[in-house]
C-alpha positions in Angstrom: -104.9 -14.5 -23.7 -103.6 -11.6 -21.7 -104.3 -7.7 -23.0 -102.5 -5.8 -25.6 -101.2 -4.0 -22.7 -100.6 -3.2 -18.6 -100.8 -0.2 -16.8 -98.0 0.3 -13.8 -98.7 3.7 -12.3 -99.0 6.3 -15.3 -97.0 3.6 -17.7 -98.4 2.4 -20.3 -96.8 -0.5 -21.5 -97.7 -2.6 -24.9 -97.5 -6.4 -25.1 -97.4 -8.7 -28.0 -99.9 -11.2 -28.8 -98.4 -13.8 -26.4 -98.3 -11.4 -23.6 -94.3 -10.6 -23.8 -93.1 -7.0 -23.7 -93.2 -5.2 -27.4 -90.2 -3.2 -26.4 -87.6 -4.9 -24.0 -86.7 -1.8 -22.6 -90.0 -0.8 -20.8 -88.9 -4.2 -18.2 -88.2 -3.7 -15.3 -88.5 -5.8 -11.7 -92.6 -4.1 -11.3 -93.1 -4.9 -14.4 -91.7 -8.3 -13.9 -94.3 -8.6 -10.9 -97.3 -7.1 -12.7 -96.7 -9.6 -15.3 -97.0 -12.6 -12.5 -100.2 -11.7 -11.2 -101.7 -12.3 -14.5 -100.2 -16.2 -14.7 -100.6 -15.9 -11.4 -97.1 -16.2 -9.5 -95.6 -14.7 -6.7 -92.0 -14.0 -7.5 -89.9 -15.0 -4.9 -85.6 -14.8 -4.4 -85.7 -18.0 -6.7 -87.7 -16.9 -9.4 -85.7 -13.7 -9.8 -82.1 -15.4 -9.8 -83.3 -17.2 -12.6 -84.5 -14.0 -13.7 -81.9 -12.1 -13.8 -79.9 -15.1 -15.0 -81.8 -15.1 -18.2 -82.0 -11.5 -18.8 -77.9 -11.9 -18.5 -77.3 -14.6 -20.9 -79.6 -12.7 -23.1 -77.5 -9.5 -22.5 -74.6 -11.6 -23.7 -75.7 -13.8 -26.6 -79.0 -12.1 -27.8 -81.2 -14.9 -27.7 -83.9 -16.3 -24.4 -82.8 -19.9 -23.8 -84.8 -22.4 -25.0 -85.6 -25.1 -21.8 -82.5 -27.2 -22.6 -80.2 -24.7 -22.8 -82.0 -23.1 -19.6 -81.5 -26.1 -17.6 -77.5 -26.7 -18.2 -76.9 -22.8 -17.8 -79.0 -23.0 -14.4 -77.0 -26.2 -13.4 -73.7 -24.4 -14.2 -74.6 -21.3 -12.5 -76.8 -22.4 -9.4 -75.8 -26.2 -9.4 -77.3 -29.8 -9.8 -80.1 -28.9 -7.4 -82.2 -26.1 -9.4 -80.4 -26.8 -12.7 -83.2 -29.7 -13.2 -86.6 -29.4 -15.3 -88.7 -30.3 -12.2 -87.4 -27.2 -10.1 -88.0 -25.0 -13.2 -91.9 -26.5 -14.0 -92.4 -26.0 -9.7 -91.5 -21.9 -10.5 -92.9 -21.5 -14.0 -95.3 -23.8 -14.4 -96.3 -25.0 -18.0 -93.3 -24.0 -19.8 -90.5 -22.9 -18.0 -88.3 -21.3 -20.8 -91.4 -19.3 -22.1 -92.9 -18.4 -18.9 -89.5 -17.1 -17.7 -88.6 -15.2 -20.6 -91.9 -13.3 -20.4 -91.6 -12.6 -16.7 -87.9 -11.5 -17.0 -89.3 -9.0 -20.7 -87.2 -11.4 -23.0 -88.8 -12.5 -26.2 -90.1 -15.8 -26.4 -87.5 -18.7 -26.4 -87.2 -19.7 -30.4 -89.0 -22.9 -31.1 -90.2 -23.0 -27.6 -94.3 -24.5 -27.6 
């Protein structure tokens, strides 16, 4: 289980219990990174378009996709090739939906395991 908390220069920022951001503001793309090493992934260009593609259709609807709905909006937006579950389980491995949302300081996809 990760800390109650990470430390990015003189930040000081609180996590919940399942290692997500308490206060969705205090993301941003080094705290995105910081959070990686502790899984541990290296972000790379396709890990932050889906990034940024969560954070957006949270922006809009209020809600982190659950892995369903992530693959069809990836399909939609990136096409047939990354909108699969194997792509996403090769970048977040485990759970994509939940390992995602942490990484781009969502709250954890609703009735995502």
């Amino acid at each position: 289980m990760n800390s109650a908390a990470i430390s990015i220069g003189d930040r000081h920022i609180t996590l919940d219990q399942e290692g997500n951001l308490a206060d969705l503001q205090d993301w941003s793309e080094e705290v995105a990174c910081a959070l990686a090493r502790e899984i541990p992934i290296e972000l790379t260009s396709a890990h932050w378009e889906i990034l940024f593609l969560i954070r957006d259709f949270h922006k809009k609807r209020g809600l982190s996709p659950v892995m369903r709905i992530l693959v069809k909006l990836v399909e939609r937006e990136l096409g047939p090739a990354k909108g699969n579950s194997l792509y996403l389980l090769r970048l977040f491995p485990g759970s994509p939906a939940k390992v995602a949302a942490r990484l781009a300081g969502l709250p954890r996809p609703v009735n995502c395991l």
